[in-house]
One Martini backbone bead per residue (centre of mass of N, CA, C, O) as a GRO file, in nm:
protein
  132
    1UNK     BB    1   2.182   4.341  -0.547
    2UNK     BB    2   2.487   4.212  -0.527
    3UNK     BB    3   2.791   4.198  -0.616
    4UNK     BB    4   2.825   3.909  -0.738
    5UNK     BB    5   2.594   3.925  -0.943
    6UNK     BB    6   2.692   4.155  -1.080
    7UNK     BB    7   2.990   4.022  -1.165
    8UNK     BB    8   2.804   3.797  -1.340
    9UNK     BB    9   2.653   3.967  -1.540
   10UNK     BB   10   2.907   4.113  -1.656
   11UNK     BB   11   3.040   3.834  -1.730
   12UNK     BB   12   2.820   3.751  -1.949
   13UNK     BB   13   2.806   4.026  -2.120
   14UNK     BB   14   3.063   3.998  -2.234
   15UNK     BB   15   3.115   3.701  -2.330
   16UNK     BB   16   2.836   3.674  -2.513
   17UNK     BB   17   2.989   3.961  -2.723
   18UNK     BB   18   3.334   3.831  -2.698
   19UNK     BB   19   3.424   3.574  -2.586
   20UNK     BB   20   3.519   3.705  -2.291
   21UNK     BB   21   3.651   3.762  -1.970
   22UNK     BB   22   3.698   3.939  -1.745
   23UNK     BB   23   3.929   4.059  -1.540
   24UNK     BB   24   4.049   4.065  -1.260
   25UNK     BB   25   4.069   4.387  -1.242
   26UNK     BB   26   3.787   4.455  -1.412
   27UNK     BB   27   3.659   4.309  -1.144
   28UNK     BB   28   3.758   4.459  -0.888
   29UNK     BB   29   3.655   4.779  -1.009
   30UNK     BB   30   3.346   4.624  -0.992
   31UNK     BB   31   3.333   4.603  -0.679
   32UNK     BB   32   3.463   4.919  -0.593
   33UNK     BB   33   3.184   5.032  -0.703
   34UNK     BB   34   2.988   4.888  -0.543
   35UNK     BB   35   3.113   5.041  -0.282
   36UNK     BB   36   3.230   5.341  -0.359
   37UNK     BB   37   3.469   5.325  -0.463
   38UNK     BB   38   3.737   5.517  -0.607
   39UNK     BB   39   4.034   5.515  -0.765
   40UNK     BB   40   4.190   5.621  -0.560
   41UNK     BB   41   4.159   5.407  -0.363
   42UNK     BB   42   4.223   5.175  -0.613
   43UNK     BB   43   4.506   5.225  -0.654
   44UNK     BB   44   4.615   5.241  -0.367
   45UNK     BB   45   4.532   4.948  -0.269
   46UNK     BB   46   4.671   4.789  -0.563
   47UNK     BB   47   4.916   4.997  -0.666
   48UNK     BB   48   4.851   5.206  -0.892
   49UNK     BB   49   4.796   5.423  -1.122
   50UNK     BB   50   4.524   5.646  -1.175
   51UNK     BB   51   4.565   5.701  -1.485
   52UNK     BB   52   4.516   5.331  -1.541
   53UNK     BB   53   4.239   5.317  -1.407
   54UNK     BB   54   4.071   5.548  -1.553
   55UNK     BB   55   4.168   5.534  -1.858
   56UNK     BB   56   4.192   5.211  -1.889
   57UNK     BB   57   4.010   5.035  -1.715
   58UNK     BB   58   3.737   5.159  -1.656
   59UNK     BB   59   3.710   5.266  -1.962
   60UNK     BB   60   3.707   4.961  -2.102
   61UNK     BB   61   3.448   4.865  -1.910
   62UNK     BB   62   3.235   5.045  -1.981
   63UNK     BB   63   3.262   4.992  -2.296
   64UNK     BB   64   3.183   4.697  -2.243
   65UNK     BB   65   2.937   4.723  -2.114
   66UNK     BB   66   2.776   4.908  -2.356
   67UNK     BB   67   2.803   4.741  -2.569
   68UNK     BB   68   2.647   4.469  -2.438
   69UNK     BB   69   2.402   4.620  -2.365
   70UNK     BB   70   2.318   4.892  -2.509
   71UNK     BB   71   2.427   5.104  -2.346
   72UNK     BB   72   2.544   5.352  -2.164
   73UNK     BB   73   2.806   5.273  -1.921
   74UNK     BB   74   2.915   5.369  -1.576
   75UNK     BB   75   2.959   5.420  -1.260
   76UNK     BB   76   2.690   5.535  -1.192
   77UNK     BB   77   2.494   5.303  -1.391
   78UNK     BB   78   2.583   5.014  -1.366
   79UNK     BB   79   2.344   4.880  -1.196
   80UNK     BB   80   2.104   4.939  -1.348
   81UNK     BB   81   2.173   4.813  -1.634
   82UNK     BB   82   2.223   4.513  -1.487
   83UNK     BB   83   1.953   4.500  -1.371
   84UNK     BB   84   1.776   4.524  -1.663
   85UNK     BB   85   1.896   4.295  -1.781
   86UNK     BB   86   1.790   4.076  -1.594
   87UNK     BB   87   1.519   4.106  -1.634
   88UNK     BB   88   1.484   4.081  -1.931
   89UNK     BB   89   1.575   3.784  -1.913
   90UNK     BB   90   1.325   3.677  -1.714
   91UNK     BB   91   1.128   3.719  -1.940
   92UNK     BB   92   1.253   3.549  -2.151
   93UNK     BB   93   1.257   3.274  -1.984
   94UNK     BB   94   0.947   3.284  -1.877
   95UNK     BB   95   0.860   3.241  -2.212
   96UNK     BB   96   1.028   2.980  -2.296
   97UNK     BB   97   0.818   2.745  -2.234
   98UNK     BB   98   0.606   2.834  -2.462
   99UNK     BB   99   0.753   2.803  -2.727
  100UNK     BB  100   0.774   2.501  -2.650
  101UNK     BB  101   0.476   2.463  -2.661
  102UNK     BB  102   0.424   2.560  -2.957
  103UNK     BB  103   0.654   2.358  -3.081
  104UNK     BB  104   0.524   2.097  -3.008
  105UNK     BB  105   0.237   2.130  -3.125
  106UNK     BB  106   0.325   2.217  -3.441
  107UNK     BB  107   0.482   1.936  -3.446
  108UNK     BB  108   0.263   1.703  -3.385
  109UNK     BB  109   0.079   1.820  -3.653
  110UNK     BB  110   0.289   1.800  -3.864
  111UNK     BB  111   0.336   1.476  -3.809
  112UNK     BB  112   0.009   1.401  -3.841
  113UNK     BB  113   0.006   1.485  -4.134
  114UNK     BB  114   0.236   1.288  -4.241
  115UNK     BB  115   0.102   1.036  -4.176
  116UNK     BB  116  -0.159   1.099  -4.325
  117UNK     BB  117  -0.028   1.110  -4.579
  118UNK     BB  118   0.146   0.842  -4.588
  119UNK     BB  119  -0.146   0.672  -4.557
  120UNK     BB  120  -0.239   0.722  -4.790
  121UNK     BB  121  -0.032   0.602  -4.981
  122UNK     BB  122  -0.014   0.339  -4.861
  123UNK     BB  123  -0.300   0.273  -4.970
  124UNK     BB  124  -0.271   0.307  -5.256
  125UNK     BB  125  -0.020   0.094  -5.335
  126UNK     BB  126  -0.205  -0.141  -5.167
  127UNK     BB  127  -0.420  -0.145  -5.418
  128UNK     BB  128  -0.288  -0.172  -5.655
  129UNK     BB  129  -0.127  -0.462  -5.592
  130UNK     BB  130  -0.434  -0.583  -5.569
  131UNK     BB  131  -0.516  -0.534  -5.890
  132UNK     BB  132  -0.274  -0.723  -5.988
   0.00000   0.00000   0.00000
């Protein structure tokens, strides 16, 4: 799963569980943890003082893909939770179409049953009209 992949599940199951997008910043620390940068790479590199990337940047972004996914995600096992995630959707998916095939399915017989039903009244009322 290539670096854009990881940072469109990461925004979308952050999104999903609270309503907002990663910010520019806490997207661009899991791009930098994607290549195995640092955190003191990714302050230098952007102009930050390293305790305000690691322990608030950093660690808001743990927390929320945490919360997020439902399982502790640091920066070291962040891409494997983020894979699981999507296998899970992709399973999830695969079987979306059974679920509309029976709800199709049940849609049907429940139609044909009511029409069953209402057409057994409606022959009921025109023989009574038929009688008087």
């Amino acid at each position: 799963m290539n670096t854009q992949e990881l940072l469109n599940i990461a925004d979308k199951v952050v999104y999903k569980e609270f309503g907002k997008h990663l910010t520019d910043l806490q997207s661009d620390l899991l791009k930098a943890a994607c290549e195995n940068q640092t955190y003191e790479e990714f302050a230098n590199v952007y102009g930050y003082c390293l305790d305000y990337i690691k322990k608030d940047v950093g660690c808001v972004l743990w927390h929320l893909l945490s919360e997020a996914l439902g399982e502790k995600v640091t920066k070291k096992n962040f891409r494997q939770a983020l894979e699981r995630y999507q296998k899970a959707e992709k399973v999830v998916i695969y079987h979306e179409p059974d679920k509309k095939q029976d709800l199709g399915m049940y849609l049907m017989f429940w139609l044909s049953w009511e029409a069953e039903k209402n057409s057994a009244t409606f022959d009921n009322r025109y023989q009574i009209l038929d009688a008087e």
